[in-house]
Backbone as a chain_set.jsonl record, in Angstrom:
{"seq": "XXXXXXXXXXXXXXXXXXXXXXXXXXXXXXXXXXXXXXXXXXXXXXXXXXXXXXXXXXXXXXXXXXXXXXXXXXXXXXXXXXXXXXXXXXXXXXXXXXXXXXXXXXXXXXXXXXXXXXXXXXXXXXXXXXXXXXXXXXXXXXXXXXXXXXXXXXXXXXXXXXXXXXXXXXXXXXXXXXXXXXX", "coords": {"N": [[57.953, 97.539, 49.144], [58.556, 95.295, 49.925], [59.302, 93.484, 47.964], [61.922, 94.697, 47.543], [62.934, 93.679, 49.996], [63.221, 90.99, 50.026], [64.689, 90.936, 47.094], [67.177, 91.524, 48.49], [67.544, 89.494, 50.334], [67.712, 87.542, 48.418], [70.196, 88.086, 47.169], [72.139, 88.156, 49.719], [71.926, 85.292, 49.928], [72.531, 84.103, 47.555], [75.21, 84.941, 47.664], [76.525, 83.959, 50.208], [76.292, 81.444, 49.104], [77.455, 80.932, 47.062], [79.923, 82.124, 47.723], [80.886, 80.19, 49.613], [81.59, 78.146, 47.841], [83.565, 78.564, 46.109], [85.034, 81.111, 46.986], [85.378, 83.946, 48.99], [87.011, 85.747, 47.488], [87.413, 84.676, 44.866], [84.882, 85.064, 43.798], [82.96, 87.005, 42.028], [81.216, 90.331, 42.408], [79.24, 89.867, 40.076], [78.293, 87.625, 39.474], [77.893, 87.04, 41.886], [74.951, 88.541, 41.519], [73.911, 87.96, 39.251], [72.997, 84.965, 40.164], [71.256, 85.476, 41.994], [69.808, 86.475, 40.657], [69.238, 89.218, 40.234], [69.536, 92.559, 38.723], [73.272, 93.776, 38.548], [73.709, 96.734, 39.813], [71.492, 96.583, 42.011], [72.994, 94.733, 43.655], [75.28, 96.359, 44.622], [73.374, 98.192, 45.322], [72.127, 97.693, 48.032], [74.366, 96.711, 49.112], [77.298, 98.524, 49.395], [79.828, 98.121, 48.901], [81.794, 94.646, 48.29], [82.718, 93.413, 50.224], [81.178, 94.475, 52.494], [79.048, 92.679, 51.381], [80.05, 90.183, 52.634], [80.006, 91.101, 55.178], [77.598, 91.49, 56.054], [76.763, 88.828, 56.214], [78.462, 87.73, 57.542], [76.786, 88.835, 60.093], [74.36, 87.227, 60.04], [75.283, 84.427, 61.209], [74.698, 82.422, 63.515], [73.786, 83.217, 66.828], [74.436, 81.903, 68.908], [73.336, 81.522, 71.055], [72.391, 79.802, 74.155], [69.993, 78.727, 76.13], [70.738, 78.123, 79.83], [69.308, 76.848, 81.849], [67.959, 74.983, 80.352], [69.684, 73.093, 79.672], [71.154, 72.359, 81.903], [71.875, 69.672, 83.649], [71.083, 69.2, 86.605], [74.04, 68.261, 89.162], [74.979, 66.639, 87.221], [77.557, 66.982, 85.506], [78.921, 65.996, 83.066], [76.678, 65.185, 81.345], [74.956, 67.653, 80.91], [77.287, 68.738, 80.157], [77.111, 67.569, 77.283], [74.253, 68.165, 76.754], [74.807, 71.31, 76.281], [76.269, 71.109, 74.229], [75.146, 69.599, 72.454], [73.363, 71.125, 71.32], [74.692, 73.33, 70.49], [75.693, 72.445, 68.154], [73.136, 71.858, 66.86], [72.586, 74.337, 66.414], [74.643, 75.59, 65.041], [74.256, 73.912, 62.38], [71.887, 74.867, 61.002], [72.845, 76.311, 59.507], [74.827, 74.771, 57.525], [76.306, 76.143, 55.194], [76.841, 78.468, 56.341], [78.301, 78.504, 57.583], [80.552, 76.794, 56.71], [81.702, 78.795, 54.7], [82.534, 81.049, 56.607], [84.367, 79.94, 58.084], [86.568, 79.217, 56.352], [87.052, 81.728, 55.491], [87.992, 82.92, 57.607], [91.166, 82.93, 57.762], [91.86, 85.157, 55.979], [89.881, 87.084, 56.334], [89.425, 90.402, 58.473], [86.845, 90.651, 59.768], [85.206, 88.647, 59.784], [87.05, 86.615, 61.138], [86.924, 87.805, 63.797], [84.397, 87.453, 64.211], [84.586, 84.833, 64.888], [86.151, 84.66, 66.906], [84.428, 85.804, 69.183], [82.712, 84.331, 68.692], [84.021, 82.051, 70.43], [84.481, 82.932, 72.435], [81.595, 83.394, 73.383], [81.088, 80.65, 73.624], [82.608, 79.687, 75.481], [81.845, 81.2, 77.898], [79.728, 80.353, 77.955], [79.913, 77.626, 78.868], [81.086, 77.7, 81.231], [78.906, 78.91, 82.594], [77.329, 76.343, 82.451], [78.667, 74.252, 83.561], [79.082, 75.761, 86.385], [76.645, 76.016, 87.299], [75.566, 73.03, 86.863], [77.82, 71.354, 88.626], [78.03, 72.593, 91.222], [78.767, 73.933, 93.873], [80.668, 72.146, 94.795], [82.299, 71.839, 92.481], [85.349, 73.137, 92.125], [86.571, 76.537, 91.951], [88.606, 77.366, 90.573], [89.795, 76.036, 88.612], [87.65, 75.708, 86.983], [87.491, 77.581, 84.896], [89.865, 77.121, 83.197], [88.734, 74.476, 81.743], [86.273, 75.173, 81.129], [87.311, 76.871, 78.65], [88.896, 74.582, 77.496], [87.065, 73.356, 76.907], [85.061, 74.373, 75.051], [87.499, 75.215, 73.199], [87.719, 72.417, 71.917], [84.927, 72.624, 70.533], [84.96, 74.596, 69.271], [86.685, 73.629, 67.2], [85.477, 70.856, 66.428], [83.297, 72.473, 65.113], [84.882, 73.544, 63.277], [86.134, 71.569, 61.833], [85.75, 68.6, 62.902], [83.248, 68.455, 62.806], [82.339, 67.105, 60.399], [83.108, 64.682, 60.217], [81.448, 61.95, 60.198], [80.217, 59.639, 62.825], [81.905, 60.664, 64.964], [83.239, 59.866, 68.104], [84.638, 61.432, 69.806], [83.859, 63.921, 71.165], [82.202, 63.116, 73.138], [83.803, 61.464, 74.792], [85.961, 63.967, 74.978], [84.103, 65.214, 77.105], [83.126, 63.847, 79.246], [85.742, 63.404, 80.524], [86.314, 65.976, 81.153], [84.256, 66.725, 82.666], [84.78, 64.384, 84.953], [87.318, 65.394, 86.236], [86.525, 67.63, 87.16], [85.236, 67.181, 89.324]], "CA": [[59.07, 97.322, 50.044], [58.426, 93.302, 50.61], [60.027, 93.653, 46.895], [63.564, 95.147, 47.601], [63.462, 92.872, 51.223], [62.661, 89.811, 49.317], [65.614, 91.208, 46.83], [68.386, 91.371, 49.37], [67.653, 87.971, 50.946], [68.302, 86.608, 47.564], [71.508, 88.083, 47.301], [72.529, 87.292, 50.061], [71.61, 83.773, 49.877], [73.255, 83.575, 46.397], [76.897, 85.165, 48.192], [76.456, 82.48, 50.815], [76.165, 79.937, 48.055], [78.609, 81.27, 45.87], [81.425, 82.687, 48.395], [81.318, 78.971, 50.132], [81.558, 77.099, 46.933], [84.543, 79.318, 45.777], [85.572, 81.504, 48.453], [85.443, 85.241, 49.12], [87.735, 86.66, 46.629], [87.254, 84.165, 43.78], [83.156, 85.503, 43.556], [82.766, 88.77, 41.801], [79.611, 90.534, 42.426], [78.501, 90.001, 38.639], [77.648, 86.282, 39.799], [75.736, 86.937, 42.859], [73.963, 89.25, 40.969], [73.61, 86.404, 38.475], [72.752, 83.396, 40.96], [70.008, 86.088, 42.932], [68.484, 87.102, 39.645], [69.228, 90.471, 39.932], [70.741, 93.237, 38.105], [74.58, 94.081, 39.133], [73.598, 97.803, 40.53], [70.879, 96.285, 42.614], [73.337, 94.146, 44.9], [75.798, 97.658, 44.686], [72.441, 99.214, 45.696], [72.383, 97.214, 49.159], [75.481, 96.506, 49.691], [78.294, 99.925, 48.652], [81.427, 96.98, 48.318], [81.553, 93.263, 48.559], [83.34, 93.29, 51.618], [79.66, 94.842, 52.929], [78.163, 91.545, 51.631], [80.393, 89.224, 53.515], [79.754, 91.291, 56.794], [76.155, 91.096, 56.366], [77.2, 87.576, 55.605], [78.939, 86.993, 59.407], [75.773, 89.015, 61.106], [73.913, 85.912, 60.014], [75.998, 83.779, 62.32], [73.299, 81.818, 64.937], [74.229, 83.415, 68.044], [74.901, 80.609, 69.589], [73.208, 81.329, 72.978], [71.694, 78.814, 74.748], [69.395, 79.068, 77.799], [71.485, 77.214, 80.653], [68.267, 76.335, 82.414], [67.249, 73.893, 79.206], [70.379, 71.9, 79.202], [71.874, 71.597, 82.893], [71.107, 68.831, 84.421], [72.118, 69.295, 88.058], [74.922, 67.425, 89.614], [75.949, 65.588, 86.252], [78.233, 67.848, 84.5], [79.045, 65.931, 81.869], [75.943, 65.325, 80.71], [75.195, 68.952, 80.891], [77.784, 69.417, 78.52], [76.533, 66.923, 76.252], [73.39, 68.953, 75.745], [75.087, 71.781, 75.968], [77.164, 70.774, 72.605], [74.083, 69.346, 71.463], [72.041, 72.483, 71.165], [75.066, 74.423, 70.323], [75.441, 71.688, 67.158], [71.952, 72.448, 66.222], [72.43, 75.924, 65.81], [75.076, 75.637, 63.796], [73.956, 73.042, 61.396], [70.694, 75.387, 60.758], [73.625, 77.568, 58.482], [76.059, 75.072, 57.125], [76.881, 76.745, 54.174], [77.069, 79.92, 56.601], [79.7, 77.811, 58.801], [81.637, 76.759, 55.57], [82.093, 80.223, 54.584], [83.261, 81.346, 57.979], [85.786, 79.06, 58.78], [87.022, 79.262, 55.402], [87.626, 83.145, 55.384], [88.516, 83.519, 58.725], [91.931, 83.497, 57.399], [91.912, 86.104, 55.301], [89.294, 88.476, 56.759], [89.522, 90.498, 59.957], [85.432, 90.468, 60.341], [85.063, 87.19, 60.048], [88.058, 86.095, 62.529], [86.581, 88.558, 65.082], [82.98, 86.94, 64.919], [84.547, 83.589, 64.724], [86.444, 84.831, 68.163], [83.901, 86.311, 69.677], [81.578, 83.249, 69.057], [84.536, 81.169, 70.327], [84.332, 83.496, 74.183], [80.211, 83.395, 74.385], [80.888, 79.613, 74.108], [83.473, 79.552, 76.434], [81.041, 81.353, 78.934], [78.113, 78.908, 78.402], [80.496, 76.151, 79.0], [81.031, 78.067, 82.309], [77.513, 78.685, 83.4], [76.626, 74.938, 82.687], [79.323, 74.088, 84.479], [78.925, 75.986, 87.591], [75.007, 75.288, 87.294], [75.115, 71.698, 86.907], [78.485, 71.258, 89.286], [77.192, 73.303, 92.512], [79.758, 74.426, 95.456], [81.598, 70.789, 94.502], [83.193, 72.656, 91.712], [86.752, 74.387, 92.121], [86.37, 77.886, 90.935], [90.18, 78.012, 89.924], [89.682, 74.69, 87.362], [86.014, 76.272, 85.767], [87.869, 78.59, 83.686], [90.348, 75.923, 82.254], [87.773, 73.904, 81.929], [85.494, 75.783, 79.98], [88.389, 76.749, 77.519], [89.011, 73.472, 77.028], [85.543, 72.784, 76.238], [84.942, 75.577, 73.768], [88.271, 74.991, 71.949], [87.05, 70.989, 71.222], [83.404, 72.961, 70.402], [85.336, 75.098, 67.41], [87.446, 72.331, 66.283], [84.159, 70.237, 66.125], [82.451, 73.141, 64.092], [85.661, 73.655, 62.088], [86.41, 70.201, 60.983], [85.523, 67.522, 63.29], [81.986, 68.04, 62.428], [82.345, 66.275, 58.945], [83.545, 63.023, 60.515], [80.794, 61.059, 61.007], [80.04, 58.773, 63.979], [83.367, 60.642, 65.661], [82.833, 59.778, 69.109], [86.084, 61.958, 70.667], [83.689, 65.037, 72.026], [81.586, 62.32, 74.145], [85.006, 61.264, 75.819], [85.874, 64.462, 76.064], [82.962, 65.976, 78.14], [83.167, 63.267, 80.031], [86.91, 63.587, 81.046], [86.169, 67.041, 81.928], [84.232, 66.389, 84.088], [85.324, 63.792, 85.736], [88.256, 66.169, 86.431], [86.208, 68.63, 87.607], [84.668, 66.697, 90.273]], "C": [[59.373, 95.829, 50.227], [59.334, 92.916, 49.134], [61.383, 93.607, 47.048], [63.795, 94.148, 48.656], [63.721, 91.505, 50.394], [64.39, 90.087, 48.439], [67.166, 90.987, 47.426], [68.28, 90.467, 49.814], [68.199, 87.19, 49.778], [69.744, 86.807, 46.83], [72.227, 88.01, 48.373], [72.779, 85.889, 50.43], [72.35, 83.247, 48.889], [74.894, 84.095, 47.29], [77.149, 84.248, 49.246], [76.479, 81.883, 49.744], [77.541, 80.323, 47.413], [80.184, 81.748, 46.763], [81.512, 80.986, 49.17], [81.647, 78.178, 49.189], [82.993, 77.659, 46.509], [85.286, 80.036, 45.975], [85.039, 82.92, 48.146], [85.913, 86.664, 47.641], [87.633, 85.709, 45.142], [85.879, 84.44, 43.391], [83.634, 86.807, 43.172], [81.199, 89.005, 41.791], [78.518, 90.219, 41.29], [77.583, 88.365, 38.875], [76.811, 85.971, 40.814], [75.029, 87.592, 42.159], [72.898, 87.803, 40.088], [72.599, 85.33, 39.135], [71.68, 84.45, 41.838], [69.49, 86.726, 41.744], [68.135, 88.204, 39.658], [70.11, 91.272, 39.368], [72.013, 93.67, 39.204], [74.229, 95.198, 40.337], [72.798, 97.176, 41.118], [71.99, 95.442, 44.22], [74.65, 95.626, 45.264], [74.912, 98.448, 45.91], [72.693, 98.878, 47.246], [73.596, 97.305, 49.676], [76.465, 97.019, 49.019], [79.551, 98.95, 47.885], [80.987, 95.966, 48.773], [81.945, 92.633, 49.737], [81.829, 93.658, 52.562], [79.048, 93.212, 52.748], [78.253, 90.313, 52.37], [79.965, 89.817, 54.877], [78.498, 90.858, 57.187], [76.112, 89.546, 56.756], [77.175, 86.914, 57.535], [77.699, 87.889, 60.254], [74.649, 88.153, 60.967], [73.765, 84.874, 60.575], [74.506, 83.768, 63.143], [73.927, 82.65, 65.818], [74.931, 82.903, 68.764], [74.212, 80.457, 71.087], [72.406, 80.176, 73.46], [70.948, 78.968, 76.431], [69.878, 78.08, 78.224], [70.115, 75.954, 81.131], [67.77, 74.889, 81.65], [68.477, 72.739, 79.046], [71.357, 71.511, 80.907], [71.074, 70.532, 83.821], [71.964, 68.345, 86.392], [72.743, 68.16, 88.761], [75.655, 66.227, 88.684], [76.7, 66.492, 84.994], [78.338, 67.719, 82.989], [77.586, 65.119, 80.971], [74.883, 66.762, 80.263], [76.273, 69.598, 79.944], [77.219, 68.785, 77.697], [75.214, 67.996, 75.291], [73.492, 69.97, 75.413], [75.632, 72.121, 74.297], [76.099, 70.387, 72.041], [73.65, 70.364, 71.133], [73.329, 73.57, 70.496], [75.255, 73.725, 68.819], [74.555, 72.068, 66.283], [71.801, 73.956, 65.718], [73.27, 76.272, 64.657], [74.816, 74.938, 62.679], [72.509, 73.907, 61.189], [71.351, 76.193, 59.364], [74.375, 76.527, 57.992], [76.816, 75.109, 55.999], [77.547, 77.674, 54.911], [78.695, 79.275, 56.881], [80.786, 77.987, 57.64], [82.248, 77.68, 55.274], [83.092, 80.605, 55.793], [84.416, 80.968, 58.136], [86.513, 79.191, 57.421], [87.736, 80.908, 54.869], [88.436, 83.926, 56.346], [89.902, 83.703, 58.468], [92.428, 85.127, 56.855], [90.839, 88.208, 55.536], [88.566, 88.646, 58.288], [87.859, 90.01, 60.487], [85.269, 89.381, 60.566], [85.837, 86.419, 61.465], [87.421, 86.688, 63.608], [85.494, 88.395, 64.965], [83.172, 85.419, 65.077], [85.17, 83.594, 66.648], [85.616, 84.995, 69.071], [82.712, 84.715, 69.642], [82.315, 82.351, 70.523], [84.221, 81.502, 72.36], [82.715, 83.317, 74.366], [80.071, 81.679, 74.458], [81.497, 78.521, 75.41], [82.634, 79.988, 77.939], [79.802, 80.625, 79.189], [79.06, 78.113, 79.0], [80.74, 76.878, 80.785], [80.362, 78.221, 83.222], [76.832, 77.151, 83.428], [77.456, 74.133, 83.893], [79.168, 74.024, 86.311], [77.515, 75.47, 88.189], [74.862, 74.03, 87.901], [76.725, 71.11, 88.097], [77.899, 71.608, 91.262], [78.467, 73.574, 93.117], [81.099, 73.162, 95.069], [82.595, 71.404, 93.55], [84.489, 73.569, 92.204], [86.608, 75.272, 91.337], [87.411, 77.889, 89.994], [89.872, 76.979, 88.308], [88.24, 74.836, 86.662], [86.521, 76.93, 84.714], [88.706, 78.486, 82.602], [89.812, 75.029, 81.632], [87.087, 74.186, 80.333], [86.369, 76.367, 78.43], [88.654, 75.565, 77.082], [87.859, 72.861, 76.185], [85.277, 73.554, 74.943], [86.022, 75.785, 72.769], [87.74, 73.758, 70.973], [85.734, 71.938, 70.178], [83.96, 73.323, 69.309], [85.879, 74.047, 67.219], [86.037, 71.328, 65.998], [83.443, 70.765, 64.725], [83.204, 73.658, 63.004], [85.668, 72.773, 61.197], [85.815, 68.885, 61.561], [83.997, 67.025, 63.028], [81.479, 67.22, 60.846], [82.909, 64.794, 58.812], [82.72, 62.563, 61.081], [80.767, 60.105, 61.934], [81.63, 59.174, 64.924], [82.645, 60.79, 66.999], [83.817, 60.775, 70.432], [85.047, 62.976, 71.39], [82.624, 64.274, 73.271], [82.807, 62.577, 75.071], [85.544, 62.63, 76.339], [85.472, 65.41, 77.254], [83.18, 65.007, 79.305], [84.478, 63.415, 81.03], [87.018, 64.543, 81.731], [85.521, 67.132, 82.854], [83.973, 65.649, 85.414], [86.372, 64.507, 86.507], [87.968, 66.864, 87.56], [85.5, 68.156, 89.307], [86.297, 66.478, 91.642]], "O": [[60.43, 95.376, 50.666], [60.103, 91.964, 49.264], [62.03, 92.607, 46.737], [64.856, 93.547, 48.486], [64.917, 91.223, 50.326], [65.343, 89.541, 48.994], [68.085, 90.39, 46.864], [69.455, 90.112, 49.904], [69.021, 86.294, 49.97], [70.307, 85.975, 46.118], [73.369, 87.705, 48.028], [73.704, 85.467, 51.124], [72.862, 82.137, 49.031], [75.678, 83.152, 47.393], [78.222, 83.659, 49.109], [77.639, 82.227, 49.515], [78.577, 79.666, 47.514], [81.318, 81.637, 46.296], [82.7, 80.664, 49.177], [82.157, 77.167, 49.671], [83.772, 76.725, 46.697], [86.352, 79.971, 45.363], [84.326, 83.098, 47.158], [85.472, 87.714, 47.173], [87.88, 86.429, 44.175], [85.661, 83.866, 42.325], [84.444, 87.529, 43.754], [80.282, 88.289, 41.388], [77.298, 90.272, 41.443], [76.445, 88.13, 38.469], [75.797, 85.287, 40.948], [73.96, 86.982, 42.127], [71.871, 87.145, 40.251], [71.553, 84.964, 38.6], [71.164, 83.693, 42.661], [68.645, 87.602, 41.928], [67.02, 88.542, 39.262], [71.309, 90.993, 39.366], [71.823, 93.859, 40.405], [74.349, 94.9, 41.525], [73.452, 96.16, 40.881], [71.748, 95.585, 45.418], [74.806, 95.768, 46.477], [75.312, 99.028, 46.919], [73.422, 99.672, 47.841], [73.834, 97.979, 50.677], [76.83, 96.377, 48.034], [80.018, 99.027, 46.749], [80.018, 95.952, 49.531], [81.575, 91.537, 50.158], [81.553, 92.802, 53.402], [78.649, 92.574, 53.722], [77.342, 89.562, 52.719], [79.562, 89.017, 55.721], [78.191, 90.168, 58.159], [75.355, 89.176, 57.654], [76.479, 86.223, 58.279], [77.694, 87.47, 61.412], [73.817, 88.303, 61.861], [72.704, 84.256, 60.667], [73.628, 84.61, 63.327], [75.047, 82.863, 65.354], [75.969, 83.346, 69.255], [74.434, 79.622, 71.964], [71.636, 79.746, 72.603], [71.441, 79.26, 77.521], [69.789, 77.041, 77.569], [70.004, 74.754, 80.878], [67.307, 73.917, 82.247], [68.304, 71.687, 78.43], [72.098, 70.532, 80.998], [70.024, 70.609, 84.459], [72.813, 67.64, 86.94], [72.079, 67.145, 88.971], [76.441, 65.336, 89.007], [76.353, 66.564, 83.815], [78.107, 68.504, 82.069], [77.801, 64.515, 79.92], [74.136, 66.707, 79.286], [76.19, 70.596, 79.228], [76.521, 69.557, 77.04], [75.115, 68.385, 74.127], [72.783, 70.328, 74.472], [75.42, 73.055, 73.523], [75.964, 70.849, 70.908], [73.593, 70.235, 69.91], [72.924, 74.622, 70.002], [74.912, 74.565, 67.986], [74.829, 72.523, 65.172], [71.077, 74.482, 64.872], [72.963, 76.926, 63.66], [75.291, 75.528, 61.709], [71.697, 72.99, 61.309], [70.676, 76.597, 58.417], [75.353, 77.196, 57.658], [77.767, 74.367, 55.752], [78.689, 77.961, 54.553], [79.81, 79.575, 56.456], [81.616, 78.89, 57.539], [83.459, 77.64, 55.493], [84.307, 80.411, 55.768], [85.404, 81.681, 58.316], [87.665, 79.356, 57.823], [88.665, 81.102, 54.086], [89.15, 84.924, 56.239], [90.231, 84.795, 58.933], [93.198, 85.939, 57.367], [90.94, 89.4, 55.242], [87.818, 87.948, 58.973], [87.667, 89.196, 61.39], [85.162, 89.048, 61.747], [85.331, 85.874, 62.446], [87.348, 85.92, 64.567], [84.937, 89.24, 65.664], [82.203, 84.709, 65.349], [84.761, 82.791, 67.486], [85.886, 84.32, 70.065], [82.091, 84.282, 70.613], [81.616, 82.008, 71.476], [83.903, 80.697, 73.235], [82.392, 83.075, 75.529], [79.174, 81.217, 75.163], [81.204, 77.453, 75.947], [82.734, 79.285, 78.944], [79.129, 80.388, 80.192], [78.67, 77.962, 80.157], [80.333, 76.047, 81.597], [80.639, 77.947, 84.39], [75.979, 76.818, 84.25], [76.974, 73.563, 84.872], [79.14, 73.109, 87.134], [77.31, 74.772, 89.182], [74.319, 73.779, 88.977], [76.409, 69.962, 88.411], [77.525, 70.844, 92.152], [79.368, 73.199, 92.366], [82.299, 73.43, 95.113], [83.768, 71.445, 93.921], [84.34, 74.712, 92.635], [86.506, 75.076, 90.126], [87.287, 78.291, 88.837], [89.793, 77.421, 87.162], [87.848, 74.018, 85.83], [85.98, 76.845, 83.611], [88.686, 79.119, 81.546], [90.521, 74.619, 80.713], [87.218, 73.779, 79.179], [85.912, 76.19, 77.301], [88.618, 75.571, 75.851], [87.814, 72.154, 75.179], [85.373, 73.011, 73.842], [85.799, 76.35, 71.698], [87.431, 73.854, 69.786], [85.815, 71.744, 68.965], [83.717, 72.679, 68.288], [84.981, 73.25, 66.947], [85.81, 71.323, 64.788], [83.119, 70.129, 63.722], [82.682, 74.128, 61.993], [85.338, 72.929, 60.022], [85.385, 68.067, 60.747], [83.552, 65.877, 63.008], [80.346, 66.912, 60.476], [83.093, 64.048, 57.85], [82.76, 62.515, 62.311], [81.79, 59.456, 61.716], [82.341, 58.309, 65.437], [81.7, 61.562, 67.161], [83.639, 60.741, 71.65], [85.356, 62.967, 72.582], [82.326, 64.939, 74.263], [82.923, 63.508, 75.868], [85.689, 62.831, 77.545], [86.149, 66.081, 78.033], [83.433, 65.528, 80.391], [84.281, 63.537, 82.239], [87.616, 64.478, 82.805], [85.959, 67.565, 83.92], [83.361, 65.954, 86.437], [86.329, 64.174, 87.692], [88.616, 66.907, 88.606], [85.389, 68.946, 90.244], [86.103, 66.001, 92.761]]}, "num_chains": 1, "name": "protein.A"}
């Protein structure tokens, strides 16, 4: 059994490699097969269609969660986001081939868009619990929920594109702006 497991990690590891380098629909299964060193029917065997191997593909995806407790630092918001974004950084840079992929298909396929959404709301709700956390009673409820949208749009745009511009200093400024705001 440690055989066939062992097996499927290396096709999907080769469709990560190979669907980010080329995309989704330019990979035919004959090349992951290829690039995971196994026969054709073997990645069939796992996975019925190729559309199967991208899903597996987006249940890969870090989570993204973050225990609040580890990054608020009470009464300074915006450094509370900082580590917030830090730690949420780190999780994604553990995948980013996975990322590449992702953001790159989300066009074209619903699964993908709807785990790229769905990441986009559990980061929108961290950004809410650090918030309220590291804010206290001082916080306006009404301006947390703008707030945190604001924060978690920058966060994808970061992990879309902005993360390939080194030394870009724009998500410092604007954690900080936020909450300054928020205060």
């Amino acid at each position: 059994m440690a055989g066939n497991s062992s097996a499927r990690e290396r096709i999907l590891s080769a469709a990560e490699e190979l669907f980010a380098e080329a995309g989704f629909d330019a990979t035919p299964t004959s090349r992951v097969a290829e690039r995971a060193g196994v026969p054709k029917g073997l990645v069939h065997y796992y996975f019925r269609r190729k559309q199967d191997l991208l899903t597996a593909l987006v249940r890969r995806l870090p989570d993204g969660a973050v225990d609040a407790r580890r990054v608020v630092v009470v009464g300074d918001i915006a450094e509370s986001l900082r580590r917030l974004v830090a730690a949420l950084d780190a999780r994604l840079d553990a995948s980013p081939l996975l990322s590449h992929l992702l953001w790159r298909e989300a066009d074209t396929h619903a699964a993908v868009r709807e785990a790229l959404h769905a990441r986009y709301r559990l980061v929108a709700a961290q950004v809410r619990q650090v918030i309220l956390a590291a804010g206290g009673a001082a916080v306006a409820a009404k301006d947390v929920d703008s707030a945190s949208a604001l924060v978690a749009h920058a966060v994808s745009y970061r992990h879309s594109v902005a993360r390939h511009a080194p030394g870009d200093d724009r998500m410092d400024r604007e954690l900080s702006f936020v909450a300054a705001a928020l205060r």
